[in-house]
N, CA, C and O atoms as a Tripos MOL2 file, in Angstrom:
@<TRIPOS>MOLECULE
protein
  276   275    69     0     0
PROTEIN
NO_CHARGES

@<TRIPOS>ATOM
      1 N        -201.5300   89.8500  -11.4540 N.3       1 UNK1
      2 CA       -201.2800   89.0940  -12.6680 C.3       1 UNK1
      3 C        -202.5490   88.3160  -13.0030 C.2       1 UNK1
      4 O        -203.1100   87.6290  -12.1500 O.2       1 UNK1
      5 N        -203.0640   88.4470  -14.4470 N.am      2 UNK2
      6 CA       -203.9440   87.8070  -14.6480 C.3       2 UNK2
      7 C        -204.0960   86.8650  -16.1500 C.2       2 UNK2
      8 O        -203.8070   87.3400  -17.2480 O.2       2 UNK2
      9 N        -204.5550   85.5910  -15.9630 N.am      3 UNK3
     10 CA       -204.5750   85.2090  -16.7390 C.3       3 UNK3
     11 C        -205.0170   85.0420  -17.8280 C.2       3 UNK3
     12 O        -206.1180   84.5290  -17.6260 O.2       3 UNK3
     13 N        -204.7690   85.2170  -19.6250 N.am      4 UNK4
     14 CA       -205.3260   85.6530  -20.6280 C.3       4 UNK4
     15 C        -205.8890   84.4520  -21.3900 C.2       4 UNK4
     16 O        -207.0390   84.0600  -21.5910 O.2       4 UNK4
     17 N        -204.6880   84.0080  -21.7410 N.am      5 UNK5
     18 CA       -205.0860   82.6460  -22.6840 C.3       5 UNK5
     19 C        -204.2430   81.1090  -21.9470 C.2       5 UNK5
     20 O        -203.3020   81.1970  -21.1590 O.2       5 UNK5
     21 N        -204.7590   79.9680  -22.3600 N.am      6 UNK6
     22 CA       -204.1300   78.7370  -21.9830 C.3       6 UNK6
     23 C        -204.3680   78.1930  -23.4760 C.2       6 UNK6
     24 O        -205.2650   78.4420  -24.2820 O.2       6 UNK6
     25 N        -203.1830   77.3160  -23.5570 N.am      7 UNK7
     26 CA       -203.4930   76.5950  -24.4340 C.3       7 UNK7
     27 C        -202.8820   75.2790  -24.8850 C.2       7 UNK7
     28 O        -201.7400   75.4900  -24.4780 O.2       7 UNK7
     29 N        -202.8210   73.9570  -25.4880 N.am      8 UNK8
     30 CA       -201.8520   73.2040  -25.8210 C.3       8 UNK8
     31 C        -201.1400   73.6760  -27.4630 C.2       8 UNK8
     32 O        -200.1550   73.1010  -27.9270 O.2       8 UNK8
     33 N        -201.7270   74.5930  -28.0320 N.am      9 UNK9
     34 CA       -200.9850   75.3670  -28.8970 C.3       9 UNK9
     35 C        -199.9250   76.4310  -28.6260 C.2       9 UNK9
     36 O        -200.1750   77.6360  -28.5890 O.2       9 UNK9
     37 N        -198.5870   75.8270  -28.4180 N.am     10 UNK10
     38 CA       -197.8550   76.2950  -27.8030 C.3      10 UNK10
     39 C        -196.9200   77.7620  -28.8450 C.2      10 UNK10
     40 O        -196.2790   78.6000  -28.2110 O.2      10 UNK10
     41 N        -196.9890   77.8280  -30.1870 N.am     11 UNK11
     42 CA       -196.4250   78.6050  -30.8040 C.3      11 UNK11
     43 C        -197.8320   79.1770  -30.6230 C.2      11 UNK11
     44 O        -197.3180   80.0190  -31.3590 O.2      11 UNK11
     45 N        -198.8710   79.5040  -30.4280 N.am     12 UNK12
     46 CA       -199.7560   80.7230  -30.8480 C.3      12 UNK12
     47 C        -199.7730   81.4830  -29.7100 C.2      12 UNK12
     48 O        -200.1060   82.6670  -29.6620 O.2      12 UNK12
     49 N        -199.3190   80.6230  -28.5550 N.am     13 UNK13
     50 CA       -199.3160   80.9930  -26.7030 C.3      13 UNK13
     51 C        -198.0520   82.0690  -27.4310 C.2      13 UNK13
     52 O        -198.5500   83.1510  -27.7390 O.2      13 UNK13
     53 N        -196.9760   81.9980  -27.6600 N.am     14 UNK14
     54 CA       -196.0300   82.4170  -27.9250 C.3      14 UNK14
     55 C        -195.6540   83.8450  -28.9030 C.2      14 UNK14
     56 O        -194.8740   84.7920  -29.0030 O.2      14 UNK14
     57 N        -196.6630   83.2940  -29.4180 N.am     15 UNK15
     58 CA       -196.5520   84.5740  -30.4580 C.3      15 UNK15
     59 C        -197.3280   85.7640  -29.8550 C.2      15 UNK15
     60 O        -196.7600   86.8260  -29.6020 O.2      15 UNK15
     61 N        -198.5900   85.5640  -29.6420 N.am     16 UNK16
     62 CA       -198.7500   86.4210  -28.7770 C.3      16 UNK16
     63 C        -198.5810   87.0710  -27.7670 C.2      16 UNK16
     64 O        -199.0900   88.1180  -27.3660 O.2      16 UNK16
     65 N        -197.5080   86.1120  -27.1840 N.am     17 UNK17
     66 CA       -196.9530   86.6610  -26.1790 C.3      17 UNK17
     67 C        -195.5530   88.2680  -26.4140 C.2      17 UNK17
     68 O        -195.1180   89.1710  -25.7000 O.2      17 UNK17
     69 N        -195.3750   87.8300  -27.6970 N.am     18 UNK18
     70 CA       -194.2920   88.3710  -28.2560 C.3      18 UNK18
     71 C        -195.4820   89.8400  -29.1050 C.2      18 UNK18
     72 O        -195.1390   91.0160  -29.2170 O.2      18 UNK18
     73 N        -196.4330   89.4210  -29.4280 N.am     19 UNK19
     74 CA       -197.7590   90.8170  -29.6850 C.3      19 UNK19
     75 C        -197.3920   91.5640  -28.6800 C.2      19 UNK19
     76 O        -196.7870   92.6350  -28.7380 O.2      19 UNK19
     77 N        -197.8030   90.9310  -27.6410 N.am     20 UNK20
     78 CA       -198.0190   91.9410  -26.0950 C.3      20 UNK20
     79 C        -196.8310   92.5990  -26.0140 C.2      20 UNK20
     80 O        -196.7800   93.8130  -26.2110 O.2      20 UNK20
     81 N        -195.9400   91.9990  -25.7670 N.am     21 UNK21
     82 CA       -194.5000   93.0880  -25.8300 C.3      21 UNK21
     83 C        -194.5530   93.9340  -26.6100 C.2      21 UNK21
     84 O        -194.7400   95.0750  -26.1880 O.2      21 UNK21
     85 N        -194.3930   93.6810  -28.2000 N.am     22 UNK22
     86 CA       -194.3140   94.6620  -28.9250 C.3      22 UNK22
     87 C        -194.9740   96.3050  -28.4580 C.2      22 UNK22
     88 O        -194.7010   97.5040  -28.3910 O.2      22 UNK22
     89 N        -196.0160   95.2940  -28.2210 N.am     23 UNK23
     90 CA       -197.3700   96.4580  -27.7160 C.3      23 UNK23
     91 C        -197.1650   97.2670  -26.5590 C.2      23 UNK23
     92 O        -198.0740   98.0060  -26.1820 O.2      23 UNK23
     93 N        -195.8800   97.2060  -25.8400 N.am     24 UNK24
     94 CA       -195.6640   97.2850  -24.3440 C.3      24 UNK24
     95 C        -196.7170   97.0780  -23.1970 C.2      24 UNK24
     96 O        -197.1300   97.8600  -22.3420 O.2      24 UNK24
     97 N        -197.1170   95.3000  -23.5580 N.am     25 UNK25
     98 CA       -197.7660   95.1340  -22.2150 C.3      25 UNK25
     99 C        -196.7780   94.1700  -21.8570 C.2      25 UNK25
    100 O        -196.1760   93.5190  -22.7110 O.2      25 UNK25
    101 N        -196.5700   94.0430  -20.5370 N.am     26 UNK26
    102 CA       -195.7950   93.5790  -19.3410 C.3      26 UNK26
    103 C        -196.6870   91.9960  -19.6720 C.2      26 UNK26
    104 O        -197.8720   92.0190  -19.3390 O.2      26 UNK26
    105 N        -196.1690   90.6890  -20.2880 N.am     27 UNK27
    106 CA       -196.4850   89.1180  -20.0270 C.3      27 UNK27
    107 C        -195.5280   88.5360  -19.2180 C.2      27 UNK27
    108 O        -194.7690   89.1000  -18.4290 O.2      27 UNK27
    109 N        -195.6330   87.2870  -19.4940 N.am     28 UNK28
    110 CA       -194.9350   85.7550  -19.0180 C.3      28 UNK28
    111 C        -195.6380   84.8440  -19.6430 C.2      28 UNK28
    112 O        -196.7930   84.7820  -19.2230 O.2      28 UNK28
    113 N        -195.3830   84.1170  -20.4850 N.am     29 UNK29
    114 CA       -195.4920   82.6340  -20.6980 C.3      29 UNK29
    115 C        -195.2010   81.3090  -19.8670 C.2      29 UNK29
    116 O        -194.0600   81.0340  -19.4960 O.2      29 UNK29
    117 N        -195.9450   80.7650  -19.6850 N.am     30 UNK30
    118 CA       -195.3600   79.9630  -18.5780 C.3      30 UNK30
    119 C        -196.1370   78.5750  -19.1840 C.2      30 UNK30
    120 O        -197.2940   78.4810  -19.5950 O.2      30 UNK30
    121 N        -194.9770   77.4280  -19.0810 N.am     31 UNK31
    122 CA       -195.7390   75.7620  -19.3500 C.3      31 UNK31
    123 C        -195.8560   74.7790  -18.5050 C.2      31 UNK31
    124 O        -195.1510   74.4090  -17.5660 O.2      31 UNK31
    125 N        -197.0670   74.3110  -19.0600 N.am     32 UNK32
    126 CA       -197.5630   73.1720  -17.6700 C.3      32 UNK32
    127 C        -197.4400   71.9060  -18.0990 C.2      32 UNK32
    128 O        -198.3030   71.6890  -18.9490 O.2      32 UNK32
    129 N        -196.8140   71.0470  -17.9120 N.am     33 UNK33
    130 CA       -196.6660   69.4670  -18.3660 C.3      33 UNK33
    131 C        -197.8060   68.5880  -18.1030 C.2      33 UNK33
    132 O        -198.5760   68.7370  -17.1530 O.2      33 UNK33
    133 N        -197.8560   67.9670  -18.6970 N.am     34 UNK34
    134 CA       -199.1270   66.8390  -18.2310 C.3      34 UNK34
    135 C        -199.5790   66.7730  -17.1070 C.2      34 UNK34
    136 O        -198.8180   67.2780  -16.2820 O.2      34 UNK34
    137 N        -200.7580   66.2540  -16.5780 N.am     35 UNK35
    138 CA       -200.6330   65.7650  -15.1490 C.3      35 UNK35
    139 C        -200.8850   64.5350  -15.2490 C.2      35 UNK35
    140 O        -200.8630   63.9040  -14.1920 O.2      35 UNK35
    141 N        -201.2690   63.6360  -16.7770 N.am     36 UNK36
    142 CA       -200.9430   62.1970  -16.8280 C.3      36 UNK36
    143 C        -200.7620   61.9930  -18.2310 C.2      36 UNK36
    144 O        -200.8150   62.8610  -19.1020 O.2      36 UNK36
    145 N        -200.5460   60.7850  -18.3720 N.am     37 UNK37
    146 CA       -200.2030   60.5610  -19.7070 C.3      37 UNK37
    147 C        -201.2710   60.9950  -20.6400 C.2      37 UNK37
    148 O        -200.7730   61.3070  -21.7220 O.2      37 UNK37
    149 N        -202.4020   61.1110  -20.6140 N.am     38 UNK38
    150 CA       -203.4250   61.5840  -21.3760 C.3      38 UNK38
    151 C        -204.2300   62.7160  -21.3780 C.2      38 UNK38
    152 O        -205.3330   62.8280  -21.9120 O.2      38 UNK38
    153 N        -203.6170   63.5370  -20.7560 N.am     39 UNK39
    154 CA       -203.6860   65.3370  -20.9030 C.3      39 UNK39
    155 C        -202.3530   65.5060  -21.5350 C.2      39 UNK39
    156 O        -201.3670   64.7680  -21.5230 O.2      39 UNK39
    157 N        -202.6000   66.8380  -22.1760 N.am     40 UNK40
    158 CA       -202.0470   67.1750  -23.0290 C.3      40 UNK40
    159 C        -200.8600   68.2630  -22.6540 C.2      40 UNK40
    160 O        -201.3420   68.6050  -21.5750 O.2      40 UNK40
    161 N        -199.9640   68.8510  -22.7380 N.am     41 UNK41
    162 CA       -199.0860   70.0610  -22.4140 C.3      41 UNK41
    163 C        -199.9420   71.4460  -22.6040 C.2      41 UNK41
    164 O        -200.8430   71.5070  -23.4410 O.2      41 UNK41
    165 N        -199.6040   72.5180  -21.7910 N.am     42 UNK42
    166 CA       -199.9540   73.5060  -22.2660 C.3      42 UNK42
    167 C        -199.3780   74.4250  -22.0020 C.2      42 UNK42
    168 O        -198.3970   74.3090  -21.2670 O.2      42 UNK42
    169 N        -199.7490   75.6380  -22.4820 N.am     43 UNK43
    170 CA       -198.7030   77.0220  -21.9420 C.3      43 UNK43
    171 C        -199.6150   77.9500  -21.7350 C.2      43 UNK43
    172 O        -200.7100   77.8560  -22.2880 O.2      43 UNK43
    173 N        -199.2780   79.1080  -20.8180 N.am     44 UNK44
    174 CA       -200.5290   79.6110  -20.5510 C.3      44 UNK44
    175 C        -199.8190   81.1990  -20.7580 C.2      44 UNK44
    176 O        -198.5970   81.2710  -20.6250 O.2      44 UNK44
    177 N        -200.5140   82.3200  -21.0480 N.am     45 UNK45
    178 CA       -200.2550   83.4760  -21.3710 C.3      45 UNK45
    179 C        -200.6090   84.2580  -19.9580 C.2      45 UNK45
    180 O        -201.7060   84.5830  -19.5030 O.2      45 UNK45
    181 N        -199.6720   84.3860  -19.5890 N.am     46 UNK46
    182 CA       -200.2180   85.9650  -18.2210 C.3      46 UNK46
    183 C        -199.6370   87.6110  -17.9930 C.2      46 UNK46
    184 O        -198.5130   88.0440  -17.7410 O.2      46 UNK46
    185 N        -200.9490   88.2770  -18.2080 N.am     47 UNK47
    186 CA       -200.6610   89.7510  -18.1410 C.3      47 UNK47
    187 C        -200.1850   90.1940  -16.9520 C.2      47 UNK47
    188 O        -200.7560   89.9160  -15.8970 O.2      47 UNK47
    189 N        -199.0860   90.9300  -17.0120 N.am     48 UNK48
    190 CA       -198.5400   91.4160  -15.2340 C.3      48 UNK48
    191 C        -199.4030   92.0300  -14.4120 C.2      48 UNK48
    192 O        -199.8450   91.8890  -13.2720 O.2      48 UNK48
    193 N        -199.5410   92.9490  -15.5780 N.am     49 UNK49
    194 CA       -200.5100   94.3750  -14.5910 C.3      49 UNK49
    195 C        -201.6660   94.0610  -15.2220 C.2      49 UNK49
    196 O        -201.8140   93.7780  -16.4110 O.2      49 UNK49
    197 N        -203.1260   94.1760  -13.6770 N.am     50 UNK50
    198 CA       -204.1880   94.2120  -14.3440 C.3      50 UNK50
    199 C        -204.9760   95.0620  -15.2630 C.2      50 UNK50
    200 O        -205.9480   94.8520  -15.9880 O.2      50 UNK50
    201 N        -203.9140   96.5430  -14.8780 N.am     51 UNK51
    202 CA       -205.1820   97.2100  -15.7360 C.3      51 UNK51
    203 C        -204.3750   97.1430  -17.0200 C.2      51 UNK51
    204 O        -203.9290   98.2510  -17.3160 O.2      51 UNK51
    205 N        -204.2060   96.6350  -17.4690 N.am     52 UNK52
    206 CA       -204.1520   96.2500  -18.8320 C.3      52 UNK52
    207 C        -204.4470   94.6210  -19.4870 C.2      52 UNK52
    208 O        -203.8590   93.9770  -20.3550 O.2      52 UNK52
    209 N        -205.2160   94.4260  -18.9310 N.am     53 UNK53
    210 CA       -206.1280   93.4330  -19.3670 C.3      53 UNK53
    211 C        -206.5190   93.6650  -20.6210 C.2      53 UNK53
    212 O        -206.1470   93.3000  -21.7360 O.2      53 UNK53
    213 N        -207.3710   94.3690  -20.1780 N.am     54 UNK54
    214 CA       -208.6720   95.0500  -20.9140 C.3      54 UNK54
    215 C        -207.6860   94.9550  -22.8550 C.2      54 UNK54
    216 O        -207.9450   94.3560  -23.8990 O.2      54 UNK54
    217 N        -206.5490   95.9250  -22.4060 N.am     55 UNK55
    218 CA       -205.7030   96.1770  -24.0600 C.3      55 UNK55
    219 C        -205.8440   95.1850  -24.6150 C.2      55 UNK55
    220 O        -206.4820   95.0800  -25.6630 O.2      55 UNK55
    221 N        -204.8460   93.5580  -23.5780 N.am     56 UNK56
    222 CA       -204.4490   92.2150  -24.1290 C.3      56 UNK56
    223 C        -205.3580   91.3250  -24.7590 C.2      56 UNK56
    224 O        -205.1820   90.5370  -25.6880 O.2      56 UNK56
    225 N        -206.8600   91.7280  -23.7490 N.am     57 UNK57
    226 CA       -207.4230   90.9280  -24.5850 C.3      57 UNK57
    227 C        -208.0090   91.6030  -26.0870 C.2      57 UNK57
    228 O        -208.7130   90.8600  -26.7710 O.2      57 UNK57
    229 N        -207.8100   92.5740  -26.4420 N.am     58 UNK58
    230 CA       -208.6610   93.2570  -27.0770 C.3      58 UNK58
    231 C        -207.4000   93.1170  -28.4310 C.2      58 UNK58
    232 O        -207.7760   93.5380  -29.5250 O.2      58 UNK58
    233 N        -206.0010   92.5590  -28.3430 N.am     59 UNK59
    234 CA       -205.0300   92.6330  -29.0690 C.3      59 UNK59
    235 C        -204.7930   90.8980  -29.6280 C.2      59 UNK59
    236 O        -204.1710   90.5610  -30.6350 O.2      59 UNK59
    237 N        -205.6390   89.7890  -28.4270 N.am     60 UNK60
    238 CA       -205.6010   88.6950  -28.4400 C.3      60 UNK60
    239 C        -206.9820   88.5700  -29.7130 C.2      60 UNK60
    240 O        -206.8720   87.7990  -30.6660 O.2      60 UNK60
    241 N        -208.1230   89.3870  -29.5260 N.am     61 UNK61
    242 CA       -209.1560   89.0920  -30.4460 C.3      61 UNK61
    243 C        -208.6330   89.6180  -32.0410 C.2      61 UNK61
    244 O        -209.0310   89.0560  -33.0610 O.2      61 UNK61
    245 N        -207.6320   90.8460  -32.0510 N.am     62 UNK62
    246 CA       -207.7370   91.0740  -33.4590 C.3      62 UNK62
    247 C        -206.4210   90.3110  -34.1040 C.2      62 UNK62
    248 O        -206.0060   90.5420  -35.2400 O.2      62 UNK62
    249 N        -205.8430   89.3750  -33.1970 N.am     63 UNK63
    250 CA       -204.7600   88.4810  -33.8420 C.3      63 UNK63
    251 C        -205.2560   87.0530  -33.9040 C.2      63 UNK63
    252 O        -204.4890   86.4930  -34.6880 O.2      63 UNK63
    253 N        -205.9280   86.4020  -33.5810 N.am     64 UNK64
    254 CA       -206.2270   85.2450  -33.5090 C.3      64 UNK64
    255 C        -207.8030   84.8660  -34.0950 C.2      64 UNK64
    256 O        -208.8390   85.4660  -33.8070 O.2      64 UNK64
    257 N        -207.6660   83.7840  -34.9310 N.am     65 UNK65
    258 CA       -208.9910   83.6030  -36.0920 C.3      65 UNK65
    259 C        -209.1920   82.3720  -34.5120 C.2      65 UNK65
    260 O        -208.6400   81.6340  -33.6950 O.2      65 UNK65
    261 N        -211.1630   83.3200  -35.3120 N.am     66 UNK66
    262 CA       -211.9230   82.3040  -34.6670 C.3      66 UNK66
    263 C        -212.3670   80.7770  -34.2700 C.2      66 UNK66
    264 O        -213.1360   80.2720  -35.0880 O.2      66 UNK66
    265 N        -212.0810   80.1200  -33.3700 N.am     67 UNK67
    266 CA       -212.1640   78.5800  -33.9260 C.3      67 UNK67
    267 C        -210.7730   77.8850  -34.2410 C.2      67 UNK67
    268 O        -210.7310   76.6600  -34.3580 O.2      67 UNK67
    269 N        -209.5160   78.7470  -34.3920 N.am     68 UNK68
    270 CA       -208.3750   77.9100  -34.5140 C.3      68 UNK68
    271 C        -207.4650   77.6660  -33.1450 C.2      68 UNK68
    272 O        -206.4730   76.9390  -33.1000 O.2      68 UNK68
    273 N        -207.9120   78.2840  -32.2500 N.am     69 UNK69
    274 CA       -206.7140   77.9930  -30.9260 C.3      69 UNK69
    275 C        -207.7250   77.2790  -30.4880 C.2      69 UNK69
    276 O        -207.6320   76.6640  -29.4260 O.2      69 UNK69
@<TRIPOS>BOND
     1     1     2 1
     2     2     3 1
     3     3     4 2
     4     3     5 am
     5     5     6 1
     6     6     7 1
     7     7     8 2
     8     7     9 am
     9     9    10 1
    10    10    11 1
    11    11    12 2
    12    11    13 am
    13    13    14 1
    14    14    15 1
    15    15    16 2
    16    15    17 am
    17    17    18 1
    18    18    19 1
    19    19    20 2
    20    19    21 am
    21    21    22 1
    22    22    23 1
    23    23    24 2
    24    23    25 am
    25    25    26 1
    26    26    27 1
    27    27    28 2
    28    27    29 am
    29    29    30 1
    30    30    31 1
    31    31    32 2
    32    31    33 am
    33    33    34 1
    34    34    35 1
    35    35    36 2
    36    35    37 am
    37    37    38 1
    38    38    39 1
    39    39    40 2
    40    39    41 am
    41    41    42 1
    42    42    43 1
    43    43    44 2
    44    43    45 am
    45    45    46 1
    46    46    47 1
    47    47    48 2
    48    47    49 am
    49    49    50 1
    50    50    51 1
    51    51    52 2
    52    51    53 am
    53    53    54 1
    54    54    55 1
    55    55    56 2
    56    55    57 am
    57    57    58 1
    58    58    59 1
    59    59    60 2
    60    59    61 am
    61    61    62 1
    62    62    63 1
    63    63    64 2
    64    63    65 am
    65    65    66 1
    66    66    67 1
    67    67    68 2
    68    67    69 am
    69    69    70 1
    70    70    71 1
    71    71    72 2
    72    71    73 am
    73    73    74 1
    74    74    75 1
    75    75    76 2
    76    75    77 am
    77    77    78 1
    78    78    79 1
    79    79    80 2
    80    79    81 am
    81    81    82 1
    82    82    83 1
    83    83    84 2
    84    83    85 am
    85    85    86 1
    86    86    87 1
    87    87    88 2
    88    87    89 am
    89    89    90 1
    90    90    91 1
    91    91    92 2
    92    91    93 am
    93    93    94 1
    94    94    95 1
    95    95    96 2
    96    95    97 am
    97    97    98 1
    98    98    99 1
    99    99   100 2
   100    99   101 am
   101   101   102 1
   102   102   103 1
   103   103   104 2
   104   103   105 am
   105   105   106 1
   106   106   107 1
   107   107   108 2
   108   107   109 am
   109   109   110 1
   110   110   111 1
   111   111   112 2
   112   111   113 am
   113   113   114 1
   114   114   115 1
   115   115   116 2
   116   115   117 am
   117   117   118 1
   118   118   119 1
   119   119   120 2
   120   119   121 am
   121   121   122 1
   122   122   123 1
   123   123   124 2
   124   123   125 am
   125   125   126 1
   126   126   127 1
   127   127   128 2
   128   127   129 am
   129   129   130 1
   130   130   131 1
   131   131   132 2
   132   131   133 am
   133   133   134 1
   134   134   135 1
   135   135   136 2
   136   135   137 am
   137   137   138 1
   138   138   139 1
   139   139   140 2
   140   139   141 am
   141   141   142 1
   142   142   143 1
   143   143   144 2
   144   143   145 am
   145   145   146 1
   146   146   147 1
   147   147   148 2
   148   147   149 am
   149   149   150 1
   150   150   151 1
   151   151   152 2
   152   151   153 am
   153   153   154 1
   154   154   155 1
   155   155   156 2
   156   155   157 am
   157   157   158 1
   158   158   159 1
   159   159   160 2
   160   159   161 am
   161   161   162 1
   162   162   163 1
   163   163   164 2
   164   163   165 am
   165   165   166 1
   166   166   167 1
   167   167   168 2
   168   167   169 am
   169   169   170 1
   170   170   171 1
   171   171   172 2
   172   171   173 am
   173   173   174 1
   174   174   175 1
   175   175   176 2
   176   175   177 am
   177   177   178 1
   178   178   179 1
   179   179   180 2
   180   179   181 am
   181   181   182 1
   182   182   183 1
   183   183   184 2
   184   183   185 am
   185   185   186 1
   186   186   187 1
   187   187   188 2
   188   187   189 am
   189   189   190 1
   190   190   191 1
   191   191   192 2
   192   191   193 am
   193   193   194 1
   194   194   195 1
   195   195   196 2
   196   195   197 am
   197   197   198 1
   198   198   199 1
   199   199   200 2
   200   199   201 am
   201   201   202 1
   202   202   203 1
   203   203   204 2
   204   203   205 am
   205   205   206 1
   206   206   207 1
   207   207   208 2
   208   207   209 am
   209   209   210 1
   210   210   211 1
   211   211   212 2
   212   211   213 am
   213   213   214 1
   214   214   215 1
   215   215   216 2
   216   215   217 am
   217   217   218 1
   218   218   219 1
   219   219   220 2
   220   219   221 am
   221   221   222 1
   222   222   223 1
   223   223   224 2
   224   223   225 am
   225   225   226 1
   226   226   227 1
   227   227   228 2
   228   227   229 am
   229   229   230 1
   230   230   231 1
   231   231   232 2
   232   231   233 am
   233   233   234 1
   234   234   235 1
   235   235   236 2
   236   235   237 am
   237   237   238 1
   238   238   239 1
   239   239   240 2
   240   239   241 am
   241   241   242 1
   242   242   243 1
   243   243   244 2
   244   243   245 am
   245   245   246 1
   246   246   247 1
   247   247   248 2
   248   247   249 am
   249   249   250 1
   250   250   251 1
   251   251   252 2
   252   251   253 am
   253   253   254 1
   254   254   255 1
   255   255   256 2
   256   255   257 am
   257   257   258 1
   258   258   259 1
   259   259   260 2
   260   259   261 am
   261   261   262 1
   262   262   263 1
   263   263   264 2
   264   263   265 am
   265   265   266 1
   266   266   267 1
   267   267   268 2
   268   267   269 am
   269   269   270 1
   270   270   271 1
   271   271   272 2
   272   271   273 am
   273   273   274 1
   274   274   275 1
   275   275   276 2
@<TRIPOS>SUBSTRUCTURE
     1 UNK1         2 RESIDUE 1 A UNK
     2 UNK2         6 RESIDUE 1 A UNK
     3 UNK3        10 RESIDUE 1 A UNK
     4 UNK4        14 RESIDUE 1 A UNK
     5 UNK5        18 RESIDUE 1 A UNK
     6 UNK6        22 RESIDUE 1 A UNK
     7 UNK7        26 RESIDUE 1 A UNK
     8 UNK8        30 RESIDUE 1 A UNK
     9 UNK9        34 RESIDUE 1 A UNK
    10 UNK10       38 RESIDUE 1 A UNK
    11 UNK11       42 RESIDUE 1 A UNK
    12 UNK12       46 RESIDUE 1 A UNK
    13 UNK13       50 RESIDUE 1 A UNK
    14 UNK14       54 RESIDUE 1 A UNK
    15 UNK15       58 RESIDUE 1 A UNK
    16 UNK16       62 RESIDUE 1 A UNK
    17 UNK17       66 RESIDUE 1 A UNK
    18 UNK18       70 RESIDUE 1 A UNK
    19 UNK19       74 RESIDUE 1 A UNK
    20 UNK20       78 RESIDUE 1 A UNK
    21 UNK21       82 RESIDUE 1 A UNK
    22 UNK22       86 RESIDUE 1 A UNK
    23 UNK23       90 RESIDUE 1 A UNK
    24 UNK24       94 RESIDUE 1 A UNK
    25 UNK25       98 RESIDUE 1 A UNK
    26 UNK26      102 RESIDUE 1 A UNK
    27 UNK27      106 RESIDUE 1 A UNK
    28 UNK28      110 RESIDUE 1 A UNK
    29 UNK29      114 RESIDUE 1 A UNK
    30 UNK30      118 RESIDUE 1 A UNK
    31 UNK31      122 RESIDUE 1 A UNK
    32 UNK32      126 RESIDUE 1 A UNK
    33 UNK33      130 RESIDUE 1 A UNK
    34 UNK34      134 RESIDUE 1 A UNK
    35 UNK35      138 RESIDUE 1 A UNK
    36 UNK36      142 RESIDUE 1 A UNK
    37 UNK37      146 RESIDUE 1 A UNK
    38 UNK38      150 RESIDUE 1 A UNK
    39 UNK39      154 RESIDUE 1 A UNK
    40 UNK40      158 RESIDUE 1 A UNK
    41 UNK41      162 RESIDUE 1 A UNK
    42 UNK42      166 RESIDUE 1 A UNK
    43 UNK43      170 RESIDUE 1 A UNK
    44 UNK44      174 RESIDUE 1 A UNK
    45 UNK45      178 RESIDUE 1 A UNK
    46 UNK46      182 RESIDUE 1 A UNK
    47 UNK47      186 RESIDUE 1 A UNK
    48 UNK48      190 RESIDUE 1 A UNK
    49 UNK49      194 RESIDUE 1 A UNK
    50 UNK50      198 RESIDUE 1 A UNK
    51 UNK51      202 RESIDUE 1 A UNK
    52 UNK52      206 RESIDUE 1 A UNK
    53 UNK53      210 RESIDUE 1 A UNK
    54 UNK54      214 RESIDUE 1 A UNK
    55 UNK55      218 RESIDUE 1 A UNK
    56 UNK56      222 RESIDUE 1 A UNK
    57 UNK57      226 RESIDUE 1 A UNK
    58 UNK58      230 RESIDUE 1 A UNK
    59 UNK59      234 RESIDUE 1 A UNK
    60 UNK60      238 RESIDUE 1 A UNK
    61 UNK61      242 RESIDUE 1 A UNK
    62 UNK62      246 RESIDUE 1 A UNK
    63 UNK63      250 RESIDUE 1 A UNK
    64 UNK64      254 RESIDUE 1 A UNK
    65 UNK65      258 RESIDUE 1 A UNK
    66 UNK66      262 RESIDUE 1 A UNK
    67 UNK67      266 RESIDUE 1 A UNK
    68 UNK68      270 RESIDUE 1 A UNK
    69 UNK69      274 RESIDUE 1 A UNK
């Protein structure tokens, strides 16, 4: 399992997570709570199988504008 994206943008963690399926790659979304009051939440995107990395990220670049996550 490897990890793709992190983020405190938790609907874009999400949506793409829901890309990858479509796409039949094997994810998990998974969220991390603060570790103090002044960090932020985040959720992090992870691919099951490695050799399909390579697809996710290549499905993560043509869905997501530059500079906004």
């Amino acid at each position: 399992m490897k990890l793709l994206l992190a983020s405190s943008h938790g609907k874009l963690v999400e949506r793409m997570g829901k890309e990858l399926a479509c796409a039949g790659i094997a994810c998990e979304v998974r969220y991390r709570p603060p570790t103090d009051r002044h960090d932020p939440a985040y959720q992090e995107l992870w691919v099951e199988h490695d050799k399909e990395l390579h697809w996710a990220a290549a499905l993560l670049a043509m869905h997501c504008d530059i500079g906004q996550n």
